[in-house]
C-alpha positions in Angstrom: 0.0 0.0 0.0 1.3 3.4 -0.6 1.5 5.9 2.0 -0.9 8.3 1.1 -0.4 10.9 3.6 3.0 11.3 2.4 2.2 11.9 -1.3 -0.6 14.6 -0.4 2.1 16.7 2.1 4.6 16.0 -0.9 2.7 16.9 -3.9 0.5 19.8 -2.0 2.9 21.0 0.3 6.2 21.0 -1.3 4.8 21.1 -4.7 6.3 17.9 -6.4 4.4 16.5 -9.5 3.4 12.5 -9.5 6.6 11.7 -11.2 8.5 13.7 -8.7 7.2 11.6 -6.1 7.3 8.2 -7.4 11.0 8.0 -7.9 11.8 9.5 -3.9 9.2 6.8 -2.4 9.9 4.1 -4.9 6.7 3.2 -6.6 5.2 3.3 -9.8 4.5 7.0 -11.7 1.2 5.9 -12.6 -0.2 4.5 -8.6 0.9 7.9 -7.2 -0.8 9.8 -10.1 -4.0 7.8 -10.0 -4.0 8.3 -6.2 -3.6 12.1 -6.3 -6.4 12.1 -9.5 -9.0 10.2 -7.1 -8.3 12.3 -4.7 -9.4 15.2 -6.2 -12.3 14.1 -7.1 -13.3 13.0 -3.6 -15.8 15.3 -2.0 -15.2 14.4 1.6 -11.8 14.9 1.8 -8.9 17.8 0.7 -5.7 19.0 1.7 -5.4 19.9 4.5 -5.9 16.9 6.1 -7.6 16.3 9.6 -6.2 15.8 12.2 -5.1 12.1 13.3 -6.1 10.2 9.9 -4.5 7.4 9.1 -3.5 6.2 5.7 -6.4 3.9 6.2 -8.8 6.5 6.8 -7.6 7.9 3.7 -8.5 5.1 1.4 -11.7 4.6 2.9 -12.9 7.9 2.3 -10.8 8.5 -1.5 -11.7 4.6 -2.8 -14.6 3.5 -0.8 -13.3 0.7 0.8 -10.2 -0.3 3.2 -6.5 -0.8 1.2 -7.0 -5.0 2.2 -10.6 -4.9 0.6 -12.0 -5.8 3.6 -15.1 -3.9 2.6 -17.7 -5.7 5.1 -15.1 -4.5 7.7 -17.2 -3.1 11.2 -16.5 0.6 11.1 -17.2 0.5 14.4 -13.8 -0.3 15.3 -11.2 2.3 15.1 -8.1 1.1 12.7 -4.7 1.0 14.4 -2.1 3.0 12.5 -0.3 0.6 10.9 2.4 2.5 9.1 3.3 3.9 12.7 3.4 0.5 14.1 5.8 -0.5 11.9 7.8 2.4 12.1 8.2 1.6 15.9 9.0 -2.1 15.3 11.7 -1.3 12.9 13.1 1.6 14.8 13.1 1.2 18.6 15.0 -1.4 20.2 13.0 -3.8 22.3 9.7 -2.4 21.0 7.2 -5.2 20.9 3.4 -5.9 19.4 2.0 -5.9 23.2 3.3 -2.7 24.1 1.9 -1.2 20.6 -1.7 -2.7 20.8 -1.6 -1.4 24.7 -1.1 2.1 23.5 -3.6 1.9 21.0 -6.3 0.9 23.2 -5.7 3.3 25.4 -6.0 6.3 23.2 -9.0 4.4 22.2 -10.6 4.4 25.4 -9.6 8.0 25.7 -11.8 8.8 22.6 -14.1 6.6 23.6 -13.7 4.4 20.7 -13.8 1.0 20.3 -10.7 -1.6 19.7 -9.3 -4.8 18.5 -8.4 -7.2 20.8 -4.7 -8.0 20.4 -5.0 -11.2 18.2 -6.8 -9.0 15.9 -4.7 -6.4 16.1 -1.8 -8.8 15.4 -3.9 -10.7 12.5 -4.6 -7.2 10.9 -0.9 -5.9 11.5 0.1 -9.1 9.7 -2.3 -8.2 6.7 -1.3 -4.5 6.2 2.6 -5.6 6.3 1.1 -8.4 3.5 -0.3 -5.9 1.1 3.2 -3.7 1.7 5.4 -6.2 1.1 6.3 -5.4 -2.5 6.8 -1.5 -1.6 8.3 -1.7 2.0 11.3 -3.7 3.0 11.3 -5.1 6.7 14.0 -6.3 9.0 13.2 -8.8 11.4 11.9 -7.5 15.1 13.4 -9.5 17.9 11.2 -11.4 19.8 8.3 -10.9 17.1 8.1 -14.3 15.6 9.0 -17.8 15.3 8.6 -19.6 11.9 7.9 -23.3 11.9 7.8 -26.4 9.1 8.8 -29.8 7.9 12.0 -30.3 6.2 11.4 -32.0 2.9 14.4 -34.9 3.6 13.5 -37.5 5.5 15.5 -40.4 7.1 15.5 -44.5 7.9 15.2 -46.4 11.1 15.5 -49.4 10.7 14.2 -51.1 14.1 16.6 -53.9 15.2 14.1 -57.0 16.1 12.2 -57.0 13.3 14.1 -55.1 10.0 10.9 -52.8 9.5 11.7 -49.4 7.9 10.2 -46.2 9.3 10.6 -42.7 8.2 12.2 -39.9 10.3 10.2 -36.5 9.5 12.1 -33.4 10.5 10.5 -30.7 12.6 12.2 -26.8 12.0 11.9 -23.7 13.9 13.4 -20.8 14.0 13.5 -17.3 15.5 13.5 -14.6 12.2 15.6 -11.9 14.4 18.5 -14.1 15.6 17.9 -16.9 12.8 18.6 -19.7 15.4 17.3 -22.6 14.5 15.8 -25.9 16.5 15.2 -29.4 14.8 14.0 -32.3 15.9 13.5 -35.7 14.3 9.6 -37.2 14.4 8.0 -40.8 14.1 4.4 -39.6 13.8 3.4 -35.7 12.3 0.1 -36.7 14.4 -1.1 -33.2 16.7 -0.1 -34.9 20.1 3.6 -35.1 18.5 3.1 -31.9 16.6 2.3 -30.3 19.9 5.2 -32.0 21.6 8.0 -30.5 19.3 6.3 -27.1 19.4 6.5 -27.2 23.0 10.5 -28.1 22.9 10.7 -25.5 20.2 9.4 -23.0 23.2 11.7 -24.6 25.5 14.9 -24.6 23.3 14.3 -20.8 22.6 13.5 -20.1 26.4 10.7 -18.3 25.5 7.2 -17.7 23.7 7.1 -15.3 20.7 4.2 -12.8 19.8 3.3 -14.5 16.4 3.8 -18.0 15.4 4.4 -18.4 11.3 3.3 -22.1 10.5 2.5 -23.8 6.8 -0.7 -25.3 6.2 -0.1 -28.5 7.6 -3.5 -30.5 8.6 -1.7 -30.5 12.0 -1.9 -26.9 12.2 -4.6 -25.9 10.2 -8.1 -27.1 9.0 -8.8 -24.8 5.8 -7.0 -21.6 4.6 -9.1 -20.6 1.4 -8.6 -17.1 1.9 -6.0 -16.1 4.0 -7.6 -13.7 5.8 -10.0 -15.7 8.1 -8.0 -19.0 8.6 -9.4 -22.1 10.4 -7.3 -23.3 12.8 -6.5 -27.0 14.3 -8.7 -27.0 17.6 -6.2 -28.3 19.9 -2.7 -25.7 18.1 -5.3 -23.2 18.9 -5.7 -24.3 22.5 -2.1 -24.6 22.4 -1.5 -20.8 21.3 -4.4 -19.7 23.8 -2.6 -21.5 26.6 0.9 -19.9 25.5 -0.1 -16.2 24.7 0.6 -16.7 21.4 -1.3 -16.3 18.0 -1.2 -18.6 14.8 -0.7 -16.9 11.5 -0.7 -19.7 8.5 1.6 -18.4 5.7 -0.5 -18.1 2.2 -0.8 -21.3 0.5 2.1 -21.7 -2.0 3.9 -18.3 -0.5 7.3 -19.3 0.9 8.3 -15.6 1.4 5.3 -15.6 4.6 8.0 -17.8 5.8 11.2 -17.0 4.2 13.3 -17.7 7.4 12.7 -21.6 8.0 12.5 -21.9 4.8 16.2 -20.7 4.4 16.9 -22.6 7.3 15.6 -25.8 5.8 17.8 -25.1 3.5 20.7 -25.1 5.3 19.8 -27.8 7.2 19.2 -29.8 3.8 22.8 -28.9 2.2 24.9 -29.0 5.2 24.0 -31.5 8.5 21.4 -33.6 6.2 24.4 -34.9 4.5 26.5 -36.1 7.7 23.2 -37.8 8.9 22.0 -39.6 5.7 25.5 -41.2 5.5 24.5 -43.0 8.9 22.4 -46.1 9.9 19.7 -45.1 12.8 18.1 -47.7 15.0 16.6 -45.6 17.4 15.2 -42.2 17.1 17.0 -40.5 20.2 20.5 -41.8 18.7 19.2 -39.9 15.4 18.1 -37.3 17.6 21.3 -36.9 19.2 23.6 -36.6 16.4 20.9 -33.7 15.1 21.4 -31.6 17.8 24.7 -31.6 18.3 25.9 -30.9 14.5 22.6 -28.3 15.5 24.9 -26.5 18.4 27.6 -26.3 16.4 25.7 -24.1 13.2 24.3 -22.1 16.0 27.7 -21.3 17.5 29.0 -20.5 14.3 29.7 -16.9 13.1 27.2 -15.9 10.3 29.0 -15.4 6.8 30.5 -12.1 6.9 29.4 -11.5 10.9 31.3 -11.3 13.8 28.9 -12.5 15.2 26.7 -15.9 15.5 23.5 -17.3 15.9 23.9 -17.9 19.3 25.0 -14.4 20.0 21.8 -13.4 18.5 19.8 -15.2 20.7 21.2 -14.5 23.9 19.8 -11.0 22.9 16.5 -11.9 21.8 15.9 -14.6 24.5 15.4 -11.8 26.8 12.3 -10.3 24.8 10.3 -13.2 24.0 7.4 -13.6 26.4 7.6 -16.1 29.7 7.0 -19.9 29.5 4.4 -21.2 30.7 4.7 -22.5 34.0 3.1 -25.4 32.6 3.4 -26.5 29.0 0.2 -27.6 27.2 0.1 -31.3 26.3 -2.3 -32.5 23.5 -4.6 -35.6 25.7 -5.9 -38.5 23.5 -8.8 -40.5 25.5 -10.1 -43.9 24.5 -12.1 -46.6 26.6 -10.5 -50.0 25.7 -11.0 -53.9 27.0 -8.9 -55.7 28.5 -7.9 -58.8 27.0 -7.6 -62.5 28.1 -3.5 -61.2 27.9 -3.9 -58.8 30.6 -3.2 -56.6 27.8 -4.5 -53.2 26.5 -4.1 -52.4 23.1 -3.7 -48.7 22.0 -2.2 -47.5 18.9 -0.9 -50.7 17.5 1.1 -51.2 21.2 0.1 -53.4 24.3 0.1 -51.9 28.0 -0.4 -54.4 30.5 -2.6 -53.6 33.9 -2.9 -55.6 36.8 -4.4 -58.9 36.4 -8.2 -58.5 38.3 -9.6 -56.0 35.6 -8.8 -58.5 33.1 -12.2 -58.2 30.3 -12.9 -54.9 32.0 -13.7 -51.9 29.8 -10.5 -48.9 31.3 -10.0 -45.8 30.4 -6.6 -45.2 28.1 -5.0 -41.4 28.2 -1.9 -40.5 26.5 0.1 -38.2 25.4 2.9 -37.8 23.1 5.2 -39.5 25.4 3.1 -41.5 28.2 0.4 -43.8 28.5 -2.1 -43.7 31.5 -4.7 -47.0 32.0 -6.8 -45.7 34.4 -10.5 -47.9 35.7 -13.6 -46.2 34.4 -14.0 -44.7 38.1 -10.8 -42.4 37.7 -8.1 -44.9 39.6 -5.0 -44.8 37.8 -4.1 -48.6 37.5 -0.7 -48.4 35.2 1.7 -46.2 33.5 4.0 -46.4 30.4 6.2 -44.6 28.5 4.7 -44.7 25.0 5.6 -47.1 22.6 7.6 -46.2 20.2 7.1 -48.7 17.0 4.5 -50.8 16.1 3.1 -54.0 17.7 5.6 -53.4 20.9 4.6 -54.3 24.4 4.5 -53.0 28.0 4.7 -55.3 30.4 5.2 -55.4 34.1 5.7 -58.8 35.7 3.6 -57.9 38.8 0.2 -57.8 36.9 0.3 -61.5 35.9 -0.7 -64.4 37.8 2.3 -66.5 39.6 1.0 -69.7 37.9 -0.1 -69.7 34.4 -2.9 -71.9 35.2 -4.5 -69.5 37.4 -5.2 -67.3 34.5 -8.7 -66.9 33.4 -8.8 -68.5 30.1 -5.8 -67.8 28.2 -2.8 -70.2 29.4 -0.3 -72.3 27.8 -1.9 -75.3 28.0 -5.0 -74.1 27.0 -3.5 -73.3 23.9 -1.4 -76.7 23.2 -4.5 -79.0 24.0 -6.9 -77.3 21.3 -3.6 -77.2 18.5 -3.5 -81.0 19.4 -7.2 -81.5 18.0 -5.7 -80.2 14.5 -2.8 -82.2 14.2 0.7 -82.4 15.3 2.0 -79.9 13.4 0.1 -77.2 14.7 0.8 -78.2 18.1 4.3 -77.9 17.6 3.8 -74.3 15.9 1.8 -73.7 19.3 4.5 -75.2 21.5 7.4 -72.4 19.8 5.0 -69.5 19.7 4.2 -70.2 23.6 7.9 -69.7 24.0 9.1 -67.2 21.5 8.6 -64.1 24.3 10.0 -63.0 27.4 6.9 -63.5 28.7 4.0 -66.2 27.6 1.2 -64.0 28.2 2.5 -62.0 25.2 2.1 -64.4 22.5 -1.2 -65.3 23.2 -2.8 -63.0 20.3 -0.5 -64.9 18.1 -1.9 -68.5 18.9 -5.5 -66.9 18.8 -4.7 -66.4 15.9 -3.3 -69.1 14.5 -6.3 -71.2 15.6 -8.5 -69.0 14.0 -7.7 -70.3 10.4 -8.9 -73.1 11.5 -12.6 -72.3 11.7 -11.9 -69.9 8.8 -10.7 -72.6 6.3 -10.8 -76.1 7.6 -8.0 -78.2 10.1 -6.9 -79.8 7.0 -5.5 -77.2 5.8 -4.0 -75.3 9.1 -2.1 -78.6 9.5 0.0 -78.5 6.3 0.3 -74.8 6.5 2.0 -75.4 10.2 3.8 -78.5 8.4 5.2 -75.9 6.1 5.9 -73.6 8.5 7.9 -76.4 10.6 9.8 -77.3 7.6 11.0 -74.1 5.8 11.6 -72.8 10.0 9.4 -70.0 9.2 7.5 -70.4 12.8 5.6 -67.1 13.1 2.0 -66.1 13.1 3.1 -63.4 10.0 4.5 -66.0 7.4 1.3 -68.9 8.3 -1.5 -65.6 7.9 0.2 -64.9 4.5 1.2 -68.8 3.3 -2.3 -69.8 4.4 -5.3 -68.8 1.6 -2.3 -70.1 -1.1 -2.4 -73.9 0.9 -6.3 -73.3 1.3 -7.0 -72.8 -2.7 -4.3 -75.9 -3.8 -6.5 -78.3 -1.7 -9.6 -77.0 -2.0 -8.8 -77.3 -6.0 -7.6 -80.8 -5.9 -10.3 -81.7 -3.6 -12.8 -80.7 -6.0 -11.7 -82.4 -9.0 -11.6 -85.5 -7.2 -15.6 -84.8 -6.3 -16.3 -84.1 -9.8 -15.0 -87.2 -11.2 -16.9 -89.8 -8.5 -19.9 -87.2 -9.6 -19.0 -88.3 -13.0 -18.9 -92.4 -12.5 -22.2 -92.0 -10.8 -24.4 -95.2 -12.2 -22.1 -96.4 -14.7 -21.3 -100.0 -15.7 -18.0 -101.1 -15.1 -16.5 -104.0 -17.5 -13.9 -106.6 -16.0 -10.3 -106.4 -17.2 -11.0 -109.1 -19.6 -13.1 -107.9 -21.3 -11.2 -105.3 -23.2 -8.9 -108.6 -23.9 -8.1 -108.7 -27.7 -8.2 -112.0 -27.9 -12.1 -111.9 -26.5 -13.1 -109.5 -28.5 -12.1 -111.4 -31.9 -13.5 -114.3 -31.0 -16.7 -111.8 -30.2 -16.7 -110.0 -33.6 -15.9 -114.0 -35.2 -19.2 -115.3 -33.1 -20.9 -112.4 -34.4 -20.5 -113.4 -37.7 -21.3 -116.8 -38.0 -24.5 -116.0 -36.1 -25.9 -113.7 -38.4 -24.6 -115.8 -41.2 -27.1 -118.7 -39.7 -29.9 -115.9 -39.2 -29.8 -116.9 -35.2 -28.9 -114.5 -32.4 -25.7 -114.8 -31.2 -24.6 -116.3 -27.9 -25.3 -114.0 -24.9 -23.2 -115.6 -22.3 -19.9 -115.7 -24.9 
């Protein structure tokens, strides 16, 4: 937006034509004189200009309609002076948005005007510096912001037990003013991890910043069709509410709303990125680990041409962000759950174990992005677990299961062997090594239920040879008999049905003895033949 006070003090007060004025301020010929020609022709304004406009005032009354088009705007509210805020920001050390919007409702108040709260104030201040950006160049206001994204790159972890590949996503923030950066390697992008790593984020930079800068992750936001009236993720709203902070989504497919992580992804991508893709990981902290460490030293750094580094930066700027919280805000999942024959709970593709008396009893599972609470339906908190951290791993704690295996409920050992006996020996034996291939029994009894299962699903005929199979190639697990099992299932169902066809096929049919496809019987046949019809008699029946 131009600054249309200035042009009218320039052009009717010092007498400079449109041409003049567009090559001291910078902008086109042709915007400053179709500004000064419309603002002739408006009626309700002329130089001079009263007193306390604001360039929005002016555009309102020359145009019809505020500089953002926000024409369905409540002129009720008075408009902050945006050109002035800016000019504070950028000019006065330690100036920050609270201080601004404070003063603004207080001369408000004194005109007995009404204002904008501050998260309007800062979601307006954000728009106006928007619609400048192509005329006006910022610098960066300590403590103002704190941009945050995925990198692009991703990593392998490759978990020890089992071979299975997972993707590491990294997690970048940074502070605009002192461009220090935080990173932090993910599992899940899910909103109670999302929350999680914003809340490190807060603690890594010992403080909260006025505005937060995010893309338009699902994680972060729920629709952004405009810009201008964004719809925020419930709980990273919660989460700003509880920090003092506001959300500001960059414009879809606009990097420059958040040009500073996006350089720092960069960075990250052409410098550390390389070091860490050269590596094998097997557990995220050891990934983790190396991250921020090759992370301290980039921050410790001097900046290219600086005497200066990141981290001196920071120590400045550390000291104008807001307070932490005094406690952070932690995204809460809540799911009721049963408790299984295993004394088992599972939740998210993991299994918590809780003390053996509420086993079949509906709990109460809460987690967050690093523990799992099992708590009875009446509130009592009846285990807790750090939260697994790949799929199908379990919790358990020794105390919560019976001394004697046969004291369990239903599910035991034995239990298990006698009904893989009624199928065959095979299966037994399959039973017998998946009873013993964990620390502790309890934990494989999923496994054997399901095992058993095909059973009633195809027939025993067929579990046995799977388990034969099994026993034979030394592929004992419930993974390779689920996947061998429908192959085994359609061979002998096939060859079982073509052996019912043909009996369907011999159904009342005569059968001949051997001899009598003898050739010698059948010439003498064919040679009785003849000399029966040469007679005119029948021939012999019996021959």
């Amino acid at each position: 937006m131009l600054d249309y006070k200035d042009i009218i003090i320039k052009h009717y007060a010092l007498h400079m034509s449109g041409r003049k004025i567009a090559e001291v301020i910078g902008a086109s010929k042709s915007g400053v004189n179709d500004f000064l020609k419309a603002f002739e022709r408006c009626e309700s304004l002329s130089y001079p200009l009263p007193s306390g406009i604001t360039n929005y005032g002016i555009a309102e009354l020359v145009y019809g309609k505020t500089p953002d088009g926000k024409e369905g705007r409540d002129l009720r509210y008075e408009l902050p002076d945006f050109p002035e805020v800016e000019k504070q920001m950028a000019s006065r050390k330690n100036m920050t948005l609270v201080f601004l919007w404070g003063r603004y409702k207080n001369r408000c108040v004194e005109e007995e005007k009404r204002f904008y709260s501050y998260r309007q104030f800062c979601d307006r201040y954000m728009s106006w510096r928007e619609e400048n950006y192509e005329t006006l160049h910022f610098n960066a206001v300590i403590g103002e912001k704190m941009e945050v994204d995925f990198a692009g790159q991703t990593f392998s972890l490759v978990n020890r037990l089992t071979g299975e590949i997972s993707s590491i996503v990294v997690f970048v923030a940074v502070l605009p003013y002192s461009q220090y950066i935080y990173a932090e390697g993910m599992l899940s992008t899910k909103e109670p991890q999302w929350i999680e790593v914003n809340n490190h984020a807060l603690r890594y930079f010992g403080g909260v910043p006025a505005i937060v800068v995010c893309d338009n992750c699902k994680q972060a936001v729920t629709a952004n069709k405009d810009w201008i009236e964004p719809e925020l993720n419930k709980d990273y709203a919660e989460w700003a509410e509880h920090n003092g902070t506001v959300i500001l989504p960059a414009k879809i497919r606009k990097p420059k709303f958040k040009s500073s992580v996006e350089n720092s992804v960069g960075i990250l991508e052409k410098g550390i990125f390389h070091d860490l893709e050269e590596r094998q990981y097997f557990s995220l902290e050891q990934f983790n680990n190396d991250l921020w460490q090759k992370l301290d030293e980039l921050n410790e750094q001097n900046l290219k041409n600086r005497d200066y580094s990141r981290y001196d930066r920071w120590q400045e700027e550390k000291n104008e962000l807001l307070p932490l919280p005094s406690k952070f805000y932690h995204y809460l999942e809540r799911k009721e759950a049963r408790v299984s024959g295993d004394f088992h709970v599972r939740f998210d593709n993991a299994y918590y174990s809780v003390p053996r008396q509420y086993v079949h009893k509906r709990v109460l599972v809460k987690a967050t992005a690093t523990t799992v609470q099992i708590c009875a339906l009446t509130g009592e908190l009846l285990s807790e677990w750090p939260r697994a951290k790949y799929k199908g791993q379990w919790m358990t704690n020794p105390e919560h299961l019976p001394a004697n295996s046969r004291e369990m409920a239903e599910w035991n050992g034995p239990y298990f062997t006698q009904k893989a006996r009624t199928v065959g020996s095979s299966t037994a034996e399959v039973i017998k090594r998946i009873l013993s291939s964990k620390k502790y029994e309890v934990q494989t009894y999923r496994q054997c239920v399901g095992i058993l299962g095909f059973a009633r699903k195809y027939n025993k005929k067929v579990l046995e040879e799977c388990c034969r199979q099994a026993l034979e190639l030394n592929k004992v697990t419930y993974t390779f008999i689920k996947n061998s099992i429908p192959a085994i299932a359609a061979e002998l169902n096939d060859s079982a049905d073509i052996s019912r066809k043909n009996e369907d096929k011999n159904k009342g049919a005569y059968v001949m003895s051997p001899s009598a496809s003898d050739i010698n019987h059948l010439l003498a046949k064919s040679k009785s033949l003849v000399e029966q019809a040469q007679k005119g008699g029948r021939p012999d029946e019996n021959r």
